[in-house]
C-alpha positions as CSV (number, residue, x, y, z in Angstrom):
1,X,-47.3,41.4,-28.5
2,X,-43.9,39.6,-27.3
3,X,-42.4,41.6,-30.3
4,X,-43.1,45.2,-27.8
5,X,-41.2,44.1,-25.1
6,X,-38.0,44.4,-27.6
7,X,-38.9,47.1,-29.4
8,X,-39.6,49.6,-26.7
9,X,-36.7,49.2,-25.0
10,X,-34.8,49.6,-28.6
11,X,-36.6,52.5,-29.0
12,X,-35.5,54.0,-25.5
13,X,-31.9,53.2,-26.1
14,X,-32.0,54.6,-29.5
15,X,-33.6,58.1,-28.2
16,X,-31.2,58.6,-25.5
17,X,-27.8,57.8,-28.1
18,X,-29.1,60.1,-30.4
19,X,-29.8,62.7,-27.4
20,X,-26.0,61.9,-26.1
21,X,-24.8,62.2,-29.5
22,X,-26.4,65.9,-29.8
23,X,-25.4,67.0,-26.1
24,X,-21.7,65.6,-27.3
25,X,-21.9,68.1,-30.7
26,X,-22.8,71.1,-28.7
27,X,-20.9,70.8,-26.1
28,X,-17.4,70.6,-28.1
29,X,-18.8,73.6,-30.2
30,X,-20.0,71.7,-33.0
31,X,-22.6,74.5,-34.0
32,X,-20.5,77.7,-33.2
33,X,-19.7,79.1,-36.6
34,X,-21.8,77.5,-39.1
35,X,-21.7,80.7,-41.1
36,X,-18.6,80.8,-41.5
37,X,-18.1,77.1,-42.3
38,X,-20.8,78.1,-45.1
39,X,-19.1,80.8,-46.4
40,X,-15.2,79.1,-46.9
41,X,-16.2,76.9,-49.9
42,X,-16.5,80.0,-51.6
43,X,-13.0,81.7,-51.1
44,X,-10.3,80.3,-53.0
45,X,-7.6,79.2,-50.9
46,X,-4.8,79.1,-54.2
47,X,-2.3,81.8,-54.3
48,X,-1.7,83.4,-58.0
């Protein structure tokens, strides 16, 4: 039982960095233009 008053506190902190983490991404346009980003490993960037 002493073992949940560690845990769940661990658990809270761990939720909200992940949540500030994923606020951070979008907000500094992480996700914008993942097609794009999909699409450039298939161009080839070498001039003939």
């Amino acid at each position: 039982m002493d073992i949940l008053y560690l845990l769940v506190p661990l658990s809270v902190v761990l939720v909200l960095a992940i949540t500030g983490l994923l606020a951070w991404a979008v907000s500094t346009g992480q996700f914008d233009d993942i097609e794009r980003e999909g699409q450039r490993i298939l161009l080839d960037d070498t001039e003939p």
